[in-house]
ChimeraX commands (.cxc) that place a marker at each C-alpha (Angstrom):
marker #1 position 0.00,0.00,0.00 radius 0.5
marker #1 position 1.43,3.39,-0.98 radius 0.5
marker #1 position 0.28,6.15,1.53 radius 0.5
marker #1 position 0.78,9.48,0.70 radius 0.5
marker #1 position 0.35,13.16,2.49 radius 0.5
marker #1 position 0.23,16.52,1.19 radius 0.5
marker #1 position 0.82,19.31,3.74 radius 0.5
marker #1 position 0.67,22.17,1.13 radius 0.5
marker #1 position -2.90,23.17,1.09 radius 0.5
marker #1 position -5.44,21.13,2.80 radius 0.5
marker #1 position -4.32,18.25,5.44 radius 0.5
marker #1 position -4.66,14.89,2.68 radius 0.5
marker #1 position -3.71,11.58,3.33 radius 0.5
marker #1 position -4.20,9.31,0.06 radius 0.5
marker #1 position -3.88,5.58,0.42 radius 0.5
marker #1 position -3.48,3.59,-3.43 radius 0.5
marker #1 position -4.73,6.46,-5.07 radius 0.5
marker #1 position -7.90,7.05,-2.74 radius 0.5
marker #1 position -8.29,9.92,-0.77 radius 0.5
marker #1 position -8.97,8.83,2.69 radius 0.5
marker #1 position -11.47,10.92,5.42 radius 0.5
marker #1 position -9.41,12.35,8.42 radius 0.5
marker #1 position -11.35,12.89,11.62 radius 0.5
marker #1 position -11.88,16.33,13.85 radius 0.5
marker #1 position -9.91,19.38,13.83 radius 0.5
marker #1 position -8.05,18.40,16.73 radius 0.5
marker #1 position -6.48,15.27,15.19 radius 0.5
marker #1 position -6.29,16.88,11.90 radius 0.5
marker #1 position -3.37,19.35,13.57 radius 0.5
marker #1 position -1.67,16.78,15.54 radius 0.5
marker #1 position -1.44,14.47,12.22 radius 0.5
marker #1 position -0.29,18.29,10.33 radius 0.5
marker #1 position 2.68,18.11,13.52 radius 0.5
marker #1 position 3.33,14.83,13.38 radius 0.5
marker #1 position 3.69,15.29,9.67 radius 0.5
marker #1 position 5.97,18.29,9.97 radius 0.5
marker #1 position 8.51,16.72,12.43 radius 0.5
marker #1 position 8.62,13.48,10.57 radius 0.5
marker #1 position 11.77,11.89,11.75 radius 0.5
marker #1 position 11.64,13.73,15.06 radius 0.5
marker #1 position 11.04,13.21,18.67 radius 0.5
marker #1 position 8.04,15.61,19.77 radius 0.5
marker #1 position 7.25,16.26,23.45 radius 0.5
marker #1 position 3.45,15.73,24.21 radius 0.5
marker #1 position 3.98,19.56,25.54 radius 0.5
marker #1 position 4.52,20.65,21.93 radius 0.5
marker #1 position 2.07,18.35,20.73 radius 0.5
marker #1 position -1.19,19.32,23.21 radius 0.5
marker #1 position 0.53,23.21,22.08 radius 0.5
marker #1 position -0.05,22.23,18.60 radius 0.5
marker #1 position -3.67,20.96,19.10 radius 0.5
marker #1 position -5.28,23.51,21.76 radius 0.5
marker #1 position -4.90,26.77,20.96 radius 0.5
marker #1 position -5.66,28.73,24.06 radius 0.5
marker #1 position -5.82,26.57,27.62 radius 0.5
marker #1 position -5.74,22.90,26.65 radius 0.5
marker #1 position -8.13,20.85,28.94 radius 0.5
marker #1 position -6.84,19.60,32.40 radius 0.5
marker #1 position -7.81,16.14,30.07 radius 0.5
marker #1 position -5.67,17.14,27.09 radius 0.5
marker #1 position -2.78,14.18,28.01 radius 0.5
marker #1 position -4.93,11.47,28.09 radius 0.5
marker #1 position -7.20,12.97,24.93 radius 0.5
marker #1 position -4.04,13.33,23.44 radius 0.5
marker #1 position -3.09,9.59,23.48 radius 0.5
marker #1 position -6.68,9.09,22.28 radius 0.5
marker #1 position -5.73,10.34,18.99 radius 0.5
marker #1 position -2.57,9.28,18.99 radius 0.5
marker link #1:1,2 radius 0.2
marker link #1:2,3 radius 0.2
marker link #1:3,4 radius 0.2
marker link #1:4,5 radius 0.2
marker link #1:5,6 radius 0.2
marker link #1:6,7 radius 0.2
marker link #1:7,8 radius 0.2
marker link #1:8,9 radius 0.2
marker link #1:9,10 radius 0.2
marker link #1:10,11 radius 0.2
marker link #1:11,12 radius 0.2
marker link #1:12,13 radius 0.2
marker link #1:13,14 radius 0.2
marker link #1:14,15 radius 0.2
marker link #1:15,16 radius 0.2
marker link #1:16,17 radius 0.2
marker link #1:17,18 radius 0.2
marker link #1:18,19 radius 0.2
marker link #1:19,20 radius 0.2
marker link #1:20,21 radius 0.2
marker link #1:21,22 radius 0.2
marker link #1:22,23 radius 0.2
marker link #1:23,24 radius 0.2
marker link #1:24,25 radius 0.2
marker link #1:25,26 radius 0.2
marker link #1:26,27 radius 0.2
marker link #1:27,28 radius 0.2
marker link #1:28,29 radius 0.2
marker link #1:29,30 radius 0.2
marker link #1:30,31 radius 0.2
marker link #1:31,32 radius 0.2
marker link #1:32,33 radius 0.2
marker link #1:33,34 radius 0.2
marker link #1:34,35 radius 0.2
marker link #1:35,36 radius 0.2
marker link #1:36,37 radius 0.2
marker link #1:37,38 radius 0.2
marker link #1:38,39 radius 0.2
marker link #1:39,40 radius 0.2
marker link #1:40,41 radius 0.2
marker link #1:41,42 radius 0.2
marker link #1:42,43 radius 0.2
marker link #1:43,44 radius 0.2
marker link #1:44,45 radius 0.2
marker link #1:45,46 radius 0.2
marker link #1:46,47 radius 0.2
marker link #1:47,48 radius 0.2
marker link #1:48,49 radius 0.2
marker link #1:49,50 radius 0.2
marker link #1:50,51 radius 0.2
marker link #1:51,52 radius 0.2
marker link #1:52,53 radius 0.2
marker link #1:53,54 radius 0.2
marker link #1:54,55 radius 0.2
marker link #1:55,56 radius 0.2
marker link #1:56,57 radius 0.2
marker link #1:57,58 radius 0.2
marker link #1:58,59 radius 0.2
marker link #1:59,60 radius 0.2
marker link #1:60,61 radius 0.2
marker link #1:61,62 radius 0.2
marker link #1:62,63 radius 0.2
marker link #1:63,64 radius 0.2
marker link #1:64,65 radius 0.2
marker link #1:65,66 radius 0.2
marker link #1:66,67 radius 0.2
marker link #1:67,68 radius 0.2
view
C-alpha cells in the first residue's frame, strides 16, 4: 500500500490512489505536527501546544493519546 500526504494546502492523506477521510480538527493538527517533524522526537507539551490553541483541557494528556 502506498500512503501518501500533502501538507501544502489542505491536510490529505491518500492511500493507493484514494483519498482517505481524516477525523476532527483536533487530530487533523496533531497528524499536520506529526507530519511536519517526521523523523523527530516531539514532546506531548509541543504536541497538546499544537492541538489547543488557548488553555488545553486539564484532560488534554490522556485525549491526546486518544488520537494518537
Amino acid at each position: 500500500m502506498q500512503v501518501r500526504f500533502g501538507i501544502l494546502g489542505p491536510l490529505e492523506v491518500t492511500a493507493d490512489g484514494r483519498t482517505t477521510r481524516l477525523g476532527g480538527a483536533r487530530p487533523r493538527r496533531l497528524l499536520a505536527m506529526l507530519l511536519l517533524n517526521a523523523g523527530q522526537v516531539v514532546s506531548a507539551d509541543r504536541l497538546v501546544d499544537a492541538v489547543w490553541d488557548a488553555t488545553p483541557p486539564a484532560s488534554a494528556d490522556v485525549t491526546l493519546r486518544t488520537h494518537v
